[in-house]
N, C-alpha and C positions, 0 to 999 in steps of 0.2 A: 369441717363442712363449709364456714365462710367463706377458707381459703382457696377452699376448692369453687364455690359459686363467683367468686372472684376470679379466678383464673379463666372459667368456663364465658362469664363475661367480656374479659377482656380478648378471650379467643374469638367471639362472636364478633367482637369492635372489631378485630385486624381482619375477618372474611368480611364483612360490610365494606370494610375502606378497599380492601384488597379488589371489590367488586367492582367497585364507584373506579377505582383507578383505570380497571380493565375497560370500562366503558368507555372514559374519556379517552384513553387512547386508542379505543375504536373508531370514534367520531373524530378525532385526530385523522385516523389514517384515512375513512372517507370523506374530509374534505379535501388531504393529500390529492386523493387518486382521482376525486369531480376533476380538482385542476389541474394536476400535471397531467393525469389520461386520459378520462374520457373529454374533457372540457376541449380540448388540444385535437383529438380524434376527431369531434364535431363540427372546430373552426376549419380542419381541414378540410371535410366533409363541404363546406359551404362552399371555401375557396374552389373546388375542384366541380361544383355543381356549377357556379359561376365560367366556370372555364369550358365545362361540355355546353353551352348554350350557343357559342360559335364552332366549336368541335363536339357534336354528338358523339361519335364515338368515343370519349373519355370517357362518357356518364359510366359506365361499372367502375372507374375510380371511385367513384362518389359514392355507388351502390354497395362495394366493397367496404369502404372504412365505415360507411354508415353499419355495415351488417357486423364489422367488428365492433363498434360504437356498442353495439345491442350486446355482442358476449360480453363483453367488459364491466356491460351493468349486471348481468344476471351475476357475473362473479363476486361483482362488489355486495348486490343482494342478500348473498348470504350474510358478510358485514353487518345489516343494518337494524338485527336484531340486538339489541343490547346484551339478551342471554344467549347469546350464540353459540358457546362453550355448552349452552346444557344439550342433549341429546350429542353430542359429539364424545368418542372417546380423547383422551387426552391428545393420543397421534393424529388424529385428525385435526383437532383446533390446530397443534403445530404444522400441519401442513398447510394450511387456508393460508399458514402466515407465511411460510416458505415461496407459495405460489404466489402470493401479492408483490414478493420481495421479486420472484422473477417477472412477473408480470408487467411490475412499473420501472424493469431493468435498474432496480436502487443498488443488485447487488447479485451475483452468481452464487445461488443458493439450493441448496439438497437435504431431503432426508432418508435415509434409510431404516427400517422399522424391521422387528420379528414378526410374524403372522401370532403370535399366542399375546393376547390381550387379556389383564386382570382388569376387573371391573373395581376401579376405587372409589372412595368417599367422595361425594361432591366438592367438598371444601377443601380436600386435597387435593382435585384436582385444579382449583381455583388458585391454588397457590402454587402448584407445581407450575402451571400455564404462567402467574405472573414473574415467576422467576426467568423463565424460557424471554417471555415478553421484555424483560428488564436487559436480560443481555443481547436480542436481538436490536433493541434501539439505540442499546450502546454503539456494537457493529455499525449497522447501516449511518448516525450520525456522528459518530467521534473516532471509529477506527481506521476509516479511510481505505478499509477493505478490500477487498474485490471478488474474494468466494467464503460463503457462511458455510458449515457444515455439519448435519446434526444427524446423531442416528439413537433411536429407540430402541429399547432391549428388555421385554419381559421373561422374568425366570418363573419358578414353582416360587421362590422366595423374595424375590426383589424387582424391583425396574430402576435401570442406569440409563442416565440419560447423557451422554456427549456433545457440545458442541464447541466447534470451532472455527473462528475467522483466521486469515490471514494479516491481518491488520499492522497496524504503526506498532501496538502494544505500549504496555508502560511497566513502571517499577512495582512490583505486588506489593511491597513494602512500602509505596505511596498512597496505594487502596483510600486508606481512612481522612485521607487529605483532600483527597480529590472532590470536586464539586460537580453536581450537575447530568452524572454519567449512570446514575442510577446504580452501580455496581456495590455502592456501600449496603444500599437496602437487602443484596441477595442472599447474604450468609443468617441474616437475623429474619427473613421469612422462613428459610430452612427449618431454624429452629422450632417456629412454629408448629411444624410437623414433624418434628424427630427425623429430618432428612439429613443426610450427610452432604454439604456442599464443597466442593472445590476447586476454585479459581486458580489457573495458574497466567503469568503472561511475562513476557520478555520482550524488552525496544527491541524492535525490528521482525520478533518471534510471532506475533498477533496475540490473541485473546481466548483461553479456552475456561471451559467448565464442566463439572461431573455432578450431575445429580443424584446420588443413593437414596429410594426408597424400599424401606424393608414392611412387606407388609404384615405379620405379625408384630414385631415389635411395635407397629406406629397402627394397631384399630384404634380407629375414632375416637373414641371412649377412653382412649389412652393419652389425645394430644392435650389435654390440661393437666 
Protein backbone atom coordinates (compact mmCIF):
# COMPACT_ATOMS: atom_id res chain seq x y z
CA UNK A 1 0.00 0.00 0.00
CA UNK A 2 2.99 2.60 0.60
CA UNK A 3 4.14 1.61 -2.69
CA UNK A 4 1.44 2.10 -4.16
CA UNK A 5 0.72 5.72 -2.42
CA UNK A 6 4.08 6.36 -3.66
CA UNK A 7 3.65 5.80 -7.09
CA UNK A 8 0.20 7.48 -7.21
CA UNK A 9 2.18 10.44 -5.75
CA UNK A 10 4.69 10.80 -7.87
CA UNK A 11 2.07 10.30 -10.73
CA UNK A 12 0.29 13.33 -9.50
CA UNK A 13 4.04 15.32 -9.30
CA UNK A 14 4.57 14.38 -13.28
CA UNK A 15 0.62 15.83 -14.23
CA UNK A 16 1.38 19.07 -12.18
CA UNK A 17 4.81 19.52 -13.90
CA UNK A 18 3.38 18.12 -17.16
CA UNK A 19 0.70 21.05 -16.70
CA UNK A 20 2.93 23.98 -15.42
CA UNK A 21 5.15 22.94 -18.80
CA UNK A 22 2.04 23.17 -21.00
CA UNK A 23 1.32 26.50 -19.80
CA UNK A 24 4.70 28.09 -20.22
CA UNK A 25 4.80 27.09 -23.56
CA UNK A 26 1.39 28.58 -24.05
CA UNK A 27 2.61 32.07 -22.91
CA UNK A 28 5.68 31.14 -24.98
CA UNK A 29 3.75 30.88 -28.10
CA UNK A 30 1.47 34.08 -27.38
CA UNK A 31 4.14 36.25 -26.95
CA UNK A 32 5.59 34.61 -30.22
CA UNK A 33 2.43 35.50 -32.19
CA UNK A 34 1.88 39.47 -30.16
CA UNK A 35 5.21 39.88 -32.02
CA UNK A 36 5.81 38.28 -35.02
CA UNK A 37 1.80 38.73 -36.07
CA UNK A 38 -0.29 40.49 -34.80
CA UNK A 39 2.39 43.33 -33.44
CA UNK A 40 3.78 43.38 -37.31
CA UNK A 41 -0.23 43.32 -38.73
CA UNK A 42 -0.73 46.61 -36.56
CA UNK A 43 2.63 48.40 -37.53
CA UNK A 44 1.38 47.77 -40.85
CA UNK A 45 -1.85 48.99 -40.25
CA UNK A 46 -0.44 52.54 -39.07
CA UNK A 47 2.07 52.78 -41.95
CA UNK A 48 -0.81 52.24 -44.41
CA UNK A 49 -3.16 54.70 -42.38
CA UNK A 50 -0.40 57.08 -42.66
CA UNK A 51 -0.32 56.76 -46.30
CA UNK A 52 -4.25 56.97 -47.09
CA UNK A 53 -4.08 60.56 -45.55
CA UNK A 54 -2.59 62.02 -49.01
CA UNK A 55 -4.18 58.96 -50.89
CA UNK A 56 -7.77 58.16 -49.46
CA UNK A 57 -8.50 55.70 -51.31
CA UNK A 58 -5.93 53.29 -49.77
CA UNK A 59 -7.72 53.56 -46.42
CA UNK A 60 -9.34 49.78 -46.92
CA UNK A 61 -5.66 48.83 -46.86
CA UNK A 62 -5.65 49.96 -43.40
CA UNK A 63 -9.36 48.96 -42.81
CA UNK A 64 -8.35 45.49 -44.07
CA UNK A 65 -5.19 44.35 -42.03
CA UNK A 66 -6.70 46.17 -39.16
CA UNK A 67 -10.04 43.60 -39.56
CA UNK A 68 -7.42 40.88 -40.01
CA UNK A 69 -5.55 42.37 -36.87
CA UNK A 70 -8.92 41.59 -35.11
CA UNK A 71 -9.29 37.54 -36.33
CA UNK A 72 -5.80 37.10 -35.40
CA UNK A 73 -6.63 37.99 -31.85
CA UNK A 74 -9.89 36.10 -31.56
CA UNK A 75 -7.70 32.99 -32.55
CA UNK A 76 -4.94 33.68 -30.44
CA UNK A 77 -7.94 34.07 -27.70
CA UNK A 78 -8.50 30.78 -27.34
CA UNK A 79 -4.57 30.52 -26.24
CA UNK A 80 -5.01 32.62 -23.47
CA UNK A 81 -6.65 30.34 -21.04
CA UNK A 82 -4.00 28.54 -19.24
CA UNK A 83 -6.63 25.31 -19.23
CA UNK A 84 -7.34 25.59 -22.64
CA UNK A 85 -6.95 21.71 -23.27
CA UNK A 86 -9.85 21.35 -20.74
CA UNK A 87 -13.23 21.17 -22.54
CA UNK A 88 -11.37 20.44 -25.82
CA UNK A 89 -11.09 16.86 -27.04
CA UNK A 90 -7.65 15.73 -27.47
CA UNK A 91 -7.98 16.31 -31.68
CA UNK A 92 -9.01 19.55 -31.12
CA UNK A 93 -6.13 20.88 -28.72
CA UNK A 94 -3.83 19.31 -31.61
CA UNK A 95 -5.52 21.25 -34.15
CA UNK A 96 -5.42 24.88 -32.31
CA UNK A 97 -1.73 23.99 -32.53
CA UNK A 98 -1.61 22.95 -36.29
CA UNK A 99 -3.52 26.18 -37.16
CA UNK A 100 -1.02 28.51 -35.14
CA UNK A 101 1.74 26.67 -36.88
CA UNK A 102 -0.17 27.60 -40.26
CA UNK A 103 -1.23 30.86 -39.23
CA UNK A 104 2.19 32.30 -38.28
CA UNK A 105 3.49 30.36 -41.65
CA UNK A 106 6.39 28.71 -39.09
CA UNK A 107 5.62 25.67 -41.01
CA UNK A 108 3.15 23.84 -43.67
CA UNK A 109 1.18 21.92 -41.38
CA UNK A 110 -1.95 19.16 -41.35
CA UNK A 111 -4.17 17.04 -39.47
CA UNK A 112 -6.15 14.42 -40.46
CA UNK A 113 -8.68 12.77 -37.70
CA UNK A 114 -11.49 9.66 -37.69
CA UNK A 115 -14.98 11.31 -36.81
CA UNK A 116 -15.37 8.36 -33.86
CA UNK A 117 -13.93 10.16 -30.59
CA UNK A 118 -13.18 8.00 -27.19
CA UNK A 119 -13.52 10.28 -24.33
CA UNK A 120 -10.19 9.64 -22.14
CA UNK A 121 -8.85 10.64 -18.73
CA UNK A 122 -8.05 14.16 -18.20
CA UNK A 123 -4.45 13.30 -17.37
CA UNK A 124 -4.19 11.36 -20.27
CA UNK A 125 -4.95 13.63 -22.08
CA UNK A 126 -2.52 16.03 -20.48
CA UNK A 127 0.13 13.92 -21.40
CA UNK A 128 -0.76 12.73 -24.63
CA UNK A 129 -1.02 16.60 -25.81
CA UNK A 130 2.43 17.13 -24.08
CA UNK A 131 4.02 14.60 -26.06
CA UNK A 132 2.32 15.83 -29.39
CA UNK A 133 3.73 19.48 -27.99
CA UNK A 134 7.29 18.16 -27.32
CA UNK A 135 7.81 17.05 -31.05
CA UNK A 136 6.02 19.76 -32.61
CA UNK A 137 8.67 22.29 -31.11
CA UNK A 138 11.25 20.10 -32.09
CA UNK A 139 10.01 20.45 -35.92
CA UNK A 140 9.07 23.91 -36.03
CA UNK A 141 12.83 24.89 -34.06
CA UNK A 142 15.51 22.26 -34.86
CA UNK A 143 14.21 20.30 -37.88
CA UNK A 144 14.40 23.01 -40.45
CA UNK A 145 11.14 21.54 -41.80
CA UNK A 146 8.88 22.63 -44.13
CA UNK A 147 5.64 20.38 -43.88
CA UNK A 148 4.47 18.67 -40.18
CA UNK A 149 2.00 16.01 -40.68
CA UNK A 150 -0.28 14.59 -38.14
CA UNK A 151 -3.32 12.34 -38.47
CA UNK A 152 -5.59 10.94 -35.52
CA UNK A 153 -7.12 7.53 -35.43
CA UNK A 154 -9.69 6.21 -32.93
CA UNK A 155 -10.52 2.48 -32.81
CA UNK A 156 -13.31 0.44 -30.40
CA UNK A 157 -9.59 -0.44 -28.71
CA UNK A 158 -7.05 2.09 -29.08
CA UNK A 159 -6.08 5.67 -30.68
CA UNK A 160 -2.67 5.98 -32.75
CA UNK A 161 -1.43 8.88 -33.23
CA UNK A 162 1.17 9.65 -36.40
CA UNK A 163 3.14 12.49 -36.97
CA UNK A 164 5.49 13.56 -39.37
CA UNK A 165 8.11 16.31 -40.57
CA UNK A 166 10.20 16.49 -43.39
CA UNK A 167 13.08 17.73 -41.69
CA UNK A 168 17.05 17.62 -41.56
CA UNK A 169 16.47 14.43 -39.22
CA UNK A 170 19.19 12.85 -37.08
CA UNK A 171 20.89 9.56 -35.89
CA UNK A 172 17.88 7.61 -33.38
CA UNK A 173 20.87 6.24 -31.99
CA UNK A 174 21.96 9.76 -30.82
CA UNK A 175 18.51 10.40 -29.27
CA UNK A 176 20.00 10.07 -25.56
CA UNK A 177 22.79 12.68 -26.34
CA UNK A 178 21.18 15.21 -27.73
CA UNK A 179 20.46 18.37 -25.85
CA UNK A 180 17.83 20.84 -25.90
CA UNK A 181 15.29 19.23 -28.45
CA UNK A 182 13.02 17.88 -26.01
CA UNK A 183 12.78 14.38 -27.76
CA UNK A 184 14.57 12.61 -24.93
CA UNK A 185 11.47 13.53 -22.37
CA UNK A 186 8.92 11.71 -24.92
CA UNK A 187 9.43 8.01 -24.52
CA UNK A 188 9.59 8.35 -20.35
CA UNK A 189 6.08 10.49 -20.53
CA UNK A 190 4.83 7.55 -22.57
CA UNK A 191 5.46 5.34 -19.85
CA UNK A 192 3.61 7.31 -17.76
CA UNK A 193 0.64 6.07 -19.21
CA UNK A 194 1.25 2.69 -20.52
CA UNK A 195 1.40 4.30 -24.13
CA UNK A 196 3.52 2.72 -26.66
CA UNK A 197 5.81 5.46 -28.19
CA UNK A 198 7.91 5.32 -31.41
CA UNK A 199 10.32 7.57 -32.66
CA UNK A 200 11.85 6.91 -35.87
CA UNK A 201 14.36 9.44 -37.92
CA UNK A 202 16.99 9.33 -40.61
CA UNK A 203 19.67 12.47 -41.90
CA UNK A 204 17.99 13.68 -44.57
CA UNK A 205 14.66 11.42 -43.79
CA UNK A 206 12.86 14.11 -41.24
CA UNK A 207 11.40 13.23 -37.81
CA UNK A 208 8.51 10.86 -37.27
CA UNK A 209 6.31 9.40 -34.23
CA UNK A 210 3.67 6.81 -33.27
CA UNK A 211 1.67 7.19 -30.24
CA UNK A 212 -0.28 3.85 -29.04
CA UNK A 213 -2.91 4.27 -26.66
CA UNK A 214 -4.85 1.10 -25.72
CA UNK A 215 -7.71 2.01 -23.63
CA UNK A 216 -8.42 -0.94 -21.45
CA UNK A 217 -5.22 -1.90 -20.81
CA UNK A 218 -4.10 1.89 -19.53
CA UNK A 219 -7.85 2.82 -17.11
CA UNK A 220 -6.70 5.33 -14.87
CA UNK A 221 -6.64 3.49 -12.02
CA UNK A 222 -4.20 1.23 -13.75
CA UNK A 223 -1.44 4.05 -14.49
CA UNK A 224 0.51 3.71 -10.97
Amino acid sequence: MLQQKDAEKKFERAIAETQIEIREETLRNISWELHDNIGQLLTLAKIQVDVAKDKPERLSEATDTITKSLQELRALSKLINPDAIKGLSLTEAITLEIERFNRLQYIEASITSNEEVQLLDDKIEIIMFRILQEFFTNTVKHSKASKLTVDVQYDKEKLVINAKDDGVGFNIKDLNTKQGIGLCNIKSRGKLINADVELSSERGQGTAIMVTYFYKKNLPEDVY
